[in-house]
C-alpha positions as CSV (number, residue, x, y, z in Angstrom):
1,X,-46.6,-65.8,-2.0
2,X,-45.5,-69.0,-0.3
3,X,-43.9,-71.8,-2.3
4,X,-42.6,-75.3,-0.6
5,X,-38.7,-75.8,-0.9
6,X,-39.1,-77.9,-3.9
7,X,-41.6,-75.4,-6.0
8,X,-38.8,-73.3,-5.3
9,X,-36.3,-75.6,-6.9
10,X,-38.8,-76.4,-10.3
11,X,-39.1,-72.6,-10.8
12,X,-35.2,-72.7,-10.5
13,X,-34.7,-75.8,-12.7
14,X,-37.1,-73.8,-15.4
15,X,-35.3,-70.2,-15.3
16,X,-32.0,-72.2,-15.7
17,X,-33.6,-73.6,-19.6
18,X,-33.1,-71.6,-22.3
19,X,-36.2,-68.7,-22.2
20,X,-37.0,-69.8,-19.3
21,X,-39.4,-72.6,-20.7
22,X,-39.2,-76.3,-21.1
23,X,-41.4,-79.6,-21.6
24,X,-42.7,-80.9,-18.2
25,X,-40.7,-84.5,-18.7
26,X,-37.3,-82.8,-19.1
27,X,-37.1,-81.3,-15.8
28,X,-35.5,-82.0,-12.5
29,X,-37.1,-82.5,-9.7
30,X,-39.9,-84.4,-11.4
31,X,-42.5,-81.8,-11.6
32,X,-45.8,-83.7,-10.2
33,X,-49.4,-82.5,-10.9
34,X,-49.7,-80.5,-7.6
35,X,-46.9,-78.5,-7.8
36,X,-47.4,-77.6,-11.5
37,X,-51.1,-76.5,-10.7
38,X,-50.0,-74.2,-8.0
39,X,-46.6,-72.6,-9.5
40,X,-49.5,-71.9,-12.2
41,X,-52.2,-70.9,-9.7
42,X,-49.5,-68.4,-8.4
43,X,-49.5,-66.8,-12.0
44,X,-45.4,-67.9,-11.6
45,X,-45.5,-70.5,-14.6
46,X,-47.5,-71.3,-17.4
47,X,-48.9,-74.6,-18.6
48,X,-49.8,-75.9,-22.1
49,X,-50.4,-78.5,-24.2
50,X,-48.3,-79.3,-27.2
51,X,-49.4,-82.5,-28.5
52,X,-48.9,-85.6,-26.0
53,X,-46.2,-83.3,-24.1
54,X,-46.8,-80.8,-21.7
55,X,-44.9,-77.0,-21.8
56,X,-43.8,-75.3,-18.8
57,X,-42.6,-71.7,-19.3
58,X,-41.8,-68.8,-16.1
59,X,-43.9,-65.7,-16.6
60,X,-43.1,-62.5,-15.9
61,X,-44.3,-62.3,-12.3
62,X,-42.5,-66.0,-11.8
63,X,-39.3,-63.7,-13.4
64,X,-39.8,-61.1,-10.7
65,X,-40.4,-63.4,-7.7
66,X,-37.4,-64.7,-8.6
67,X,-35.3,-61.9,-8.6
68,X,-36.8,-61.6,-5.1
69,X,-36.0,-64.7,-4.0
70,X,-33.1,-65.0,-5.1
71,X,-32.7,-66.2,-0.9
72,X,-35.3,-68.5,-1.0
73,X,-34.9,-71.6,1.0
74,X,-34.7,-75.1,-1.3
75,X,-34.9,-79.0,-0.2
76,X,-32.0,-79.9,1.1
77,X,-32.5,-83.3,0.2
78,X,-33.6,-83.6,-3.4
79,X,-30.9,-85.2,-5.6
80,X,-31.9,-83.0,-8.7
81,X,-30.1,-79.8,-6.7
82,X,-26.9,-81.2,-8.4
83,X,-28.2,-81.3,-12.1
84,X,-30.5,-77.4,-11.3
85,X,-27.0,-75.8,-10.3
86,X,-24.7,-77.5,-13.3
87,X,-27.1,-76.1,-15.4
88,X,-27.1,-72.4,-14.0
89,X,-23.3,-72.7,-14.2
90,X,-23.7,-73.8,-17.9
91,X,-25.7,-70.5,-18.1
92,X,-23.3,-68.3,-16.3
93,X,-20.0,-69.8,-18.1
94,X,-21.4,-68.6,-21.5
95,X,-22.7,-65.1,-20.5
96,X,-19.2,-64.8,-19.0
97,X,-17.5,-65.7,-21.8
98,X,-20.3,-63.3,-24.2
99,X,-19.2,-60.4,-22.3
100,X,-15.4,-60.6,-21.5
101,X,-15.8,-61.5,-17.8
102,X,-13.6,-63.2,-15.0
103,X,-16.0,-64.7,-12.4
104,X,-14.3,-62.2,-9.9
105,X,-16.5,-59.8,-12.0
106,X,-19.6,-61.4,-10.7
107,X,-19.1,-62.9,-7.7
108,X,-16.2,-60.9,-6.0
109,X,-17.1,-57.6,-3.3
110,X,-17.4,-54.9,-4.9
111,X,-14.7,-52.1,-4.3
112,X,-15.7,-49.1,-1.7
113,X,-16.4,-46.0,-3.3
114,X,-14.0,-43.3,-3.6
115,X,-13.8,-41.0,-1.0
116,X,-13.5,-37.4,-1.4
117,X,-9.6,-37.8,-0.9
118,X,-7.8,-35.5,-3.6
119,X,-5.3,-38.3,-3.7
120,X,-7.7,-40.4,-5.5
121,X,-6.4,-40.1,-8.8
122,X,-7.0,-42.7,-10.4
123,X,-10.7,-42.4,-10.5
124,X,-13.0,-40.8,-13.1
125,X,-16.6,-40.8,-13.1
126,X,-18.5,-42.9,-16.2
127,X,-19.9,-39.8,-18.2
128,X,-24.0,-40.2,-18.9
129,X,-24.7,-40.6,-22.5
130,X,-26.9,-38.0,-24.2
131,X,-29.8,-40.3,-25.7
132,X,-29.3,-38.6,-28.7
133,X,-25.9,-39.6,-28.8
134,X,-26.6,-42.9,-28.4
135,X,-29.6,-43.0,-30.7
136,X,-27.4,-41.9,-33.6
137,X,-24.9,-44.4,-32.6
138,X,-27.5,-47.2,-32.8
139,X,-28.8,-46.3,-35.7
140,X,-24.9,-46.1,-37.5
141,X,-23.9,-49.6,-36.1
142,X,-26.9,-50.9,-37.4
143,X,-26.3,-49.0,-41.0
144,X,-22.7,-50.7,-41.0
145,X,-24.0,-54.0,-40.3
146,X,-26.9,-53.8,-42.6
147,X,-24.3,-52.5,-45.2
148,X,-26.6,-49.2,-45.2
149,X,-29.5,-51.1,-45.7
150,X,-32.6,-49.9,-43.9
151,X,-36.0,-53.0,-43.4
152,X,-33.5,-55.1,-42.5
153,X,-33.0,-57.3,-39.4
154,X,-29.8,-57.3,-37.6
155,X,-28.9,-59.4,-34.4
156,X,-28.2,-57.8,-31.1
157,X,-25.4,-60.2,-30.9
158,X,-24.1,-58.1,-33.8
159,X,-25.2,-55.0,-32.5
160,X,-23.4,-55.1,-29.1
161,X,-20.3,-56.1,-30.4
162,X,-20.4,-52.8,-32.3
163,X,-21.2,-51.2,-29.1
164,X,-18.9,-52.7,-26.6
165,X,-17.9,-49.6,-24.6
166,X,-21.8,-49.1,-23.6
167,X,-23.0,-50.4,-20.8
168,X,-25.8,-53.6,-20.7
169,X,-28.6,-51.6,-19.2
170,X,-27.5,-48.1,-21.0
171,X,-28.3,-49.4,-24.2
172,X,-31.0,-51.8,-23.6
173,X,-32.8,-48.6,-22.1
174,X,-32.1,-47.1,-25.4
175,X,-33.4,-49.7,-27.2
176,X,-36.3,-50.2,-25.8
177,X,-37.0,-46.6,-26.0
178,X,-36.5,-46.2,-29.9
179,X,-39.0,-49.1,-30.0
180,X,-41.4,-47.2,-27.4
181,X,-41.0,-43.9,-29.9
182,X,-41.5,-46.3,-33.0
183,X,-38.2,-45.5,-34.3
184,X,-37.1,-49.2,-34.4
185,X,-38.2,-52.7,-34.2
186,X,-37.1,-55.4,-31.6
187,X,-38.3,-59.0,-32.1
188,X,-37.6,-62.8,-31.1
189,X,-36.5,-65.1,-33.7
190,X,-39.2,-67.4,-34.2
191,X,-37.0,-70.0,-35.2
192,X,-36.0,-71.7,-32.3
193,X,-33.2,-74.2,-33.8
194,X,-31.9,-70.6,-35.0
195,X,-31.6,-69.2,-31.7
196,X,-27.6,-69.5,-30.4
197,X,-26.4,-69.2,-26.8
198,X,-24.9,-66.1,-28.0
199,X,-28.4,-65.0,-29.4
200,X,-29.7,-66.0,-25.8
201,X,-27.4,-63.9,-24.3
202,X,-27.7,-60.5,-25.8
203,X,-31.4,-60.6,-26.1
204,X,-33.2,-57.8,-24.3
205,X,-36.4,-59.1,-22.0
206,X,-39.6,-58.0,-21.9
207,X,-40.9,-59.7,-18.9
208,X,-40.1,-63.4,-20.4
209,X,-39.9,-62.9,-23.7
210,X,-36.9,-62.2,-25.0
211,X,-36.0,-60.4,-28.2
212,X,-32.9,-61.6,-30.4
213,X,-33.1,-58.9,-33.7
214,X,-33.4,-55.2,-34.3
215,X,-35.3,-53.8,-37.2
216,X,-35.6,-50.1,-38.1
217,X,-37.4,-49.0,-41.2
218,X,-36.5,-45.3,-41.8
């Protein structure tokens, strides 16, 4: 789908707010009536109604075209560019700091793969983790947290930290199958002013909605 330079920019401006949602007056580039109609036509955002102000929150296809578009060409003009990047930097400064990272981590080339060089010895292959494994290990990080409690919620802030050594995706995978196989519970905290940037952070997304707690109940 085609989007002007500075639809493009509002999208951006949204993503970079916490959930990926924010009232229409508190974004930069002033978001007009045309361009909020067709980000929404697009099925990118959607638009609502709370009391005199008007909500603006990225959907999962606006999530997706984004990761697409990641390319995509903005105004080079608009003033607001300034405030849309400090804000991604905000973003990216505290998932850094959530996970241990240097921004060489992120941003720097990756290194080439090993070749099939016997001299290569310092390399050694990430073993795969038996989901079975892993399920057991979820389900005794969530025990020691819980203080072998089960119906209990625990935070995924929480729960990663008791998980370092697995990788992001690995466990979110795992996760979200334990909730697919309705052996656990994963939901949002509904309180918003509860919601940390730490909580932000280790959240696991379904499309745009984000899930801060864990819950399993046998």
């Amino acid at each position: 789908m085609a989007l002007t330079e500075l639809q493009t920019l509002i999208l951006w401006a949204l993503l970079a707010k916490a959930e990926g949602g924010s009232f229409q007056k508190d974004i930069r580039p002033e978001v007009t009536k045309k361009d909020r109609e067709a980000l929404v036509k697009a099925g990118l955002i959607i638009s609502e109604k709370r009391g005199p102000r008007i909500w603006l929150e990225v959907t999962e296809k606006g999530w997706a075209w984004a990761g697409d578009n990641l390319d995509a060409s903005l105004p080079k003009r608009s003033t607001a560019g300034s405030i849309v990047l400090q804000d991604w930097l905000t973003r990216l400064k505290a998932f850094m700091e959530t996970r241990g990272l240097a921004l060489a981590d992120v941003l720097a080339p990756s290194p080439p793969p090993p070749s099939g060089n016997s001299h290569s010895v310092n390399y050694r292959p990430r073993p795969s983790i038996d989901y079975g494994v892993l399920r057991s290990r979820i389900r005794k990080a969530y025990l020691e947290l819980t203080g072998d409690r089960l119906n209990t919620r625990v935070l995924l802030r929480d729960l990663r930290s008791k998980l370092i050594d697995i990788e992001r995706n690995v466990l979110d995978e795992a996760l979200k199958r334990m909730q697919r196989e309705q052996e656990a519970s994963l939901y949002r905290i509904d309180n918003r002013i509860e919601i940390t940037d730490a909580d932000r952070d280790a959240a696991i997304y379904f499309g745009s909605e984000p899930r801060h707690l864990l819950w399993i109940e046998r």
